[in-house]
C-alpha positions in Angstrom: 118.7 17.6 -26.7 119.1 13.5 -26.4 117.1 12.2 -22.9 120.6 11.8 -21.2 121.4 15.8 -21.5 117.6 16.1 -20.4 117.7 18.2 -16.5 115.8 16.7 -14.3 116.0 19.0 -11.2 116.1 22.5 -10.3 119.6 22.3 -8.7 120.7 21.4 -12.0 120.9 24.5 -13.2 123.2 27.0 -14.0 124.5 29.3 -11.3 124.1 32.0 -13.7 120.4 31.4 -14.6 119.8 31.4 -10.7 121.3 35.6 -10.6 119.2 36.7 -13.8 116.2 34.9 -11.7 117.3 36.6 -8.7 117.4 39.9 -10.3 114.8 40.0 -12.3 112.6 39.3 -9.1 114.2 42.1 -7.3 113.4 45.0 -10.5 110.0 42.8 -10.4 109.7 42.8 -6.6 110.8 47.1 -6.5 108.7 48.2 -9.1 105.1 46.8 -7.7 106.4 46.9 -3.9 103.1 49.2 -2.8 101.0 46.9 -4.7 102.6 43.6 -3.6 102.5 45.0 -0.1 98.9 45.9 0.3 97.3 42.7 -0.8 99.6 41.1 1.3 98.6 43.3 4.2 94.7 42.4 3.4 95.3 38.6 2.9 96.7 39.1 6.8 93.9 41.4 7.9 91.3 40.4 5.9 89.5 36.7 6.7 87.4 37.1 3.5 91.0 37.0 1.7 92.9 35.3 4.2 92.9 31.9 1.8 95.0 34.3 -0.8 98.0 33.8 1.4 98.1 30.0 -0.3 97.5 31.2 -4.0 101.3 32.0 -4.6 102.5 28.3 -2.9 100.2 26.4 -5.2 100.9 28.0 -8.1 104.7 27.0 -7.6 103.6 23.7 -6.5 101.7 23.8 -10.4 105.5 25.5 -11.8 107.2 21.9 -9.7 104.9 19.9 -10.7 105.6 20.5 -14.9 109.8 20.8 -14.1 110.9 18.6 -16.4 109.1 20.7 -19.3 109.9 23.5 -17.8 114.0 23.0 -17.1 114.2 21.8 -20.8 111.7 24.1 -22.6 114.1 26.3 -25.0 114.4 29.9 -23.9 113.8 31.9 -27.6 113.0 35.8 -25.9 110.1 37.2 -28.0 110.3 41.0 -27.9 106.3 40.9 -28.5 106.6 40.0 -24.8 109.0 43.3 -23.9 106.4 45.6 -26.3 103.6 44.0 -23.8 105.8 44.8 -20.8 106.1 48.6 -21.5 102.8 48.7 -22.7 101.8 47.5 -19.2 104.0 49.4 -17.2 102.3 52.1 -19.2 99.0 51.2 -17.9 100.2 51.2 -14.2 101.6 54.5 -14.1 98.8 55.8 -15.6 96.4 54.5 -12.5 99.0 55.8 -10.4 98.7 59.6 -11.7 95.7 59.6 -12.9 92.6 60.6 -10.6 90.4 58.2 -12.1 93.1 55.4 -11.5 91.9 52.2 -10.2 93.6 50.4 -7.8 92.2 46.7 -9.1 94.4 47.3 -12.2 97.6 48.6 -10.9 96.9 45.3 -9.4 95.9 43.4 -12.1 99.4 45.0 -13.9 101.6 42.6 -11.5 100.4 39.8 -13.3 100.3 41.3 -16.9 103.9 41.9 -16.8 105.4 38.4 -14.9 103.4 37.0 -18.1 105.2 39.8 -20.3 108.5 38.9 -18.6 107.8 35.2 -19.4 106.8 35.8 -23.0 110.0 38.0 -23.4 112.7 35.8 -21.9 111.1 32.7 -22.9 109.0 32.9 -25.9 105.5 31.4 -26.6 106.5 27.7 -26.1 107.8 28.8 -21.9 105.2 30.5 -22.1 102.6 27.4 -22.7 104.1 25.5 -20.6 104.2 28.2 -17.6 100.8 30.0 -18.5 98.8 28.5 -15.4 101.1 28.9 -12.4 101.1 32.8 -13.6 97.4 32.9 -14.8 96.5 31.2 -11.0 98.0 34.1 -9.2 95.1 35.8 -10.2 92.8 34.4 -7.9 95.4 36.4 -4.8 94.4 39.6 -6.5 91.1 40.8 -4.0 88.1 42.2 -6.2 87.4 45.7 -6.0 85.5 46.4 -2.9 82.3 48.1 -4.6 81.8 44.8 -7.1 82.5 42.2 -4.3 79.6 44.0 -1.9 77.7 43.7 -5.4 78.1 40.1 -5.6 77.5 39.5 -2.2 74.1 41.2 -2.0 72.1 38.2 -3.9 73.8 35.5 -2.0 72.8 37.2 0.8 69.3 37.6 0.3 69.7 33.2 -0.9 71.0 32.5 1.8 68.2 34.1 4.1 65.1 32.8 2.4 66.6 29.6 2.5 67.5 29.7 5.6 64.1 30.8 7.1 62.2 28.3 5.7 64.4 25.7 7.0 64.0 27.3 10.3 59.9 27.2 10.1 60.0 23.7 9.9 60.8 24.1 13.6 57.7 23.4 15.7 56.5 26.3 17.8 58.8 28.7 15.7 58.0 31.1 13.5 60.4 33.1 11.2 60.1 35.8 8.8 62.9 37.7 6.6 63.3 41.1 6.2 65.9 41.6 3.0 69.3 39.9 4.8 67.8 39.8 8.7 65.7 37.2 9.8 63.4 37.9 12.4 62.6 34.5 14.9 60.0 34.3 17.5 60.1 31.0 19.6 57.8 29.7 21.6 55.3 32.6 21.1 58.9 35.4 22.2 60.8 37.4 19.9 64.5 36.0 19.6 66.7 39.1 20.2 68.6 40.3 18.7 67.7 39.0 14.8 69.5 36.9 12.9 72.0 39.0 10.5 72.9 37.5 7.6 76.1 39.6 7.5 78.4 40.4 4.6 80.4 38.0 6.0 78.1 35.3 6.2 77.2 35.5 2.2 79.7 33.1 1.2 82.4 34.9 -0.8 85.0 33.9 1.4 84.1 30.2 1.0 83.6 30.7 -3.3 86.1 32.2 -4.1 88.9 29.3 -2.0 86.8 27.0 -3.1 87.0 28.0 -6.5 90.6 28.2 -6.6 91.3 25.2 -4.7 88.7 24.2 -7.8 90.6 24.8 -10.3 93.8 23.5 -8.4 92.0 19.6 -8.3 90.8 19.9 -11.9 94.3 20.7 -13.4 96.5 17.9 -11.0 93.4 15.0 -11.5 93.9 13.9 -15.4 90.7 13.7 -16.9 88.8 14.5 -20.1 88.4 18.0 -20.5 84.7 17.9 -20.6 84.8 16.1 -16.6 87.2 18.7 -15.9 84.9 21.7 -16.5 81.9 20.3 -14.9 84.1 19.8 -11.7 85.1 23.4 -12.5 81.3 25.1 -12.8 80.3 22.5 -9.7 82.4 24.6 -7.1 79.9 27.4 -7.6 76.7 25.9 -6.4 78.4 23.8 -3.9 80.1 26.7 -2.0 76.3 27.9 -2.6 74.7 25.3 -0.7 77.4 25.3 1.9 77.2 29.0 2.7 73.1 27.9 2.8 73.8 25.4 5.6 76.1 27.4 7.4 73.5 29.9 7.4 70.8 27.4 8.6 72.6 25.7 11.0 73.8 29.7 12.6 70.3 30.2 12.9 69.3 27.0 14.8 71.9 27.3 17.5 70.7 31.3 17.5 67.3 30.3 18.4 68.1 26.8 20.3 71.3 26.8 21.9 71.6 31.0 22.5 72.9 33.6 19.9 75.9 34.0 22.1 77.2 30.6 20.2 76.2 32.2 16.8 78.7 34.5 16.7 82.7 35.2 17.4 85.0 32.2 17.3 81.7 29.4 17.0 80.4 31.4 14.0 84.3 31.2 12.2 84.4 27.2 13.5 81.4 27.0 11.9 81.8 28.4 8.7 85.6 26.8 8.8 84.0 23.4 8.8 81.8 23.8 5.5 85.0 23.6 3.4 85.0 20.1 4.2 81.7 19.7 3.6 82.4 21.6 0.4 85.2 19.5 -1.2 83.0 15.9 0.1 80.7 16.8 -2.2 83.1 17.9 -5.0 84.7 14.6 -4.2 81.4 13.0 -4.7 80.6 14.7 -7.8 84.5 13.4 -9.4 83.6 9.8 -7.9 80.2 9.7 -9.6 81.7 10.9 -13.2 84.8 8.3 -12.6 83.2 5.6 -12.1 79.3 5.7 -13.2 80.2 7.6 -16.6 81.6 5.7 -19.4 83.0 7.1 -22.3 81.5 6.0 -25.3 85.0 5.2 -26.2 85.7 2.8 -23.3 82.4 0.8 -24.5 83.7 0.1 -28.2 86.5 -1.2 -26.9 84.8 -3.2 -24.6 82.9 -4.5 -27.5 85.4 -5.3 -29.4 87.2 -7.1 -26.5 84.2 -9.4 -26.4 83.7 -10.1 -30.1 87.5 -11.1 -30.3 87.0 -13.1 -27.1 83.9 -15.0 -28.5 86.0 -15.4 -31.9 88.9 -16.7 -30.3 87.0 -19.7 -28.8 85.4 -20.6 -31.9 
């Protein structure tokens, strides 16, 4: 295909293309429709996965964002990819009828087969050059609920001894912590009621966005792929440390200001501003490995730069 024949836009294509799209979405769309619909129902009910609601828009912004490959990668269908597709449609019906089924994978299945479909209508080349706007959709998938309360229990427990210590440093307060509660006493009486470090204050919420919108910055920032998964490993610890001060700070206005600001709307403001606090300090990290890290390649070639430079004036 010679640059002039290249497309360029999605309009460009071919009325036909746009029906097999629209029906293949619909079979797609009809076969996972309980599936589809319940994590869309939790992303609207639940704040924990309310930021999945986004996952799906960025990962097309990813599919814009790589159009031209896209639009002009040649479609060679790879029936590995329709083996794959039955083998996964397999796997769903099975956790369907089956007693033992679990719902994360019937779950899970929705993405195995859009990358099946992919594989099968496109072969492996679409399939490179698509493989992270469908591999991204993953973070919209909710963890199972028994692992996720798992995860939660050690951040919790972080986030309280932290959190207390911070809060002795307090003159004329004293605070102790009993597994995920923190029990104040301030000026010589008992804070009631004690500080709950609730599920919903250990963080997951803020990780797991944060992680995604992670991975989102390290894919559309070019950089060497060594920068790109320190920034990647960073989001962990900094939604850490966030989660810490939103913690600390809960428990200061609990004890200073009056636990009826520590809760309700104040406590989701609160926890609301840490994301920015979260992505300055990612956006400190990046600066830091931008500008005060250089590759050993860009100091050769500074070398040589100056050696012609001195050569040049002799």
């Amino acid at each position: 295909m010679t640059p002039e024949s290249e497309i360029e836009q999605w309009r460009q294509l071919s009325i036909h293309s746009y029906i097999r799209v629209a029906i293949i979405s619909t079979l797609f769309i009809y076969l996972f429709n309980k599936e589809i619909g319940d994590i869309v129902n939790l992303w609207l009910n639940n704040p924990s996965w309310s930021h999945g609601i986004i996952i799906p828009l960025f990962s097309l912004y990813f599919l814009n964002q790589s159009k031209k490959e896209v639009l002009n990668c040649p479609a060679r269908p790879n029936y590995l990819g329709l083996i794959l597709l039955v083998l996964v449609i397999l796997f769903y019906i099975i956790n369907i009828i089956s007693p033992s089924g679990f719902g994360y994978f019937r779950q899970i299945s929705i993405i195995g087969a859009l990358a099946a479909v992919v594989l099968f209508l496109g072969g492996w080349r679409f399939l490179k050059t698509t493989w992270l706007p469908v591999v991204f959709l993953l973070f919209a998938i909710p963890l199972p609920e028994g692992y996720l309360r798992l995860a939660t229990i050690p951040m919790r427990h972080w986030a309280a001894t932290i959190s207390t210590a911070m809060l002795n440093l307090v003159p004329k307060l004293e605070a102790t912590v009993n597994g995920v509660v923190i029990n104040i006493v301030y000026h010589g009486k008992p804070v009631e009621p004690a500080l709950d470090v609730a599920e919903a204050c250990s963080g997951m919420r803020l990780l797991m966005a944060f992680f995604a919108l992670g991975v989102a910055m390290a894919y559309l920032h070019y950089r060497p792929v060594w920068q790109r998964l320190v920034l990647l490993a960073s989001t962990i610890p900094i939604a850490i440390l966030c989660n810490i001060v939103r913690v600390t700070i809960t428990g200061f206005i609990h004890v200073l200001i009056g636990p009826e600001y520590s809760t309700g709307i104040y406590h989701d403001l609160l926890g609301m501003a840490m994301l920015p606090l979260a992505f300055g300090l990612y956006g400190i990290l990046a600066w830091f490995m931008s500008n005060l890290i250089v590759d050993v390649e860009e100091e050769k070639s500074s070398s040589k730069d100056v050696i012609i430079s001195r050569h040049s004036r002799r």
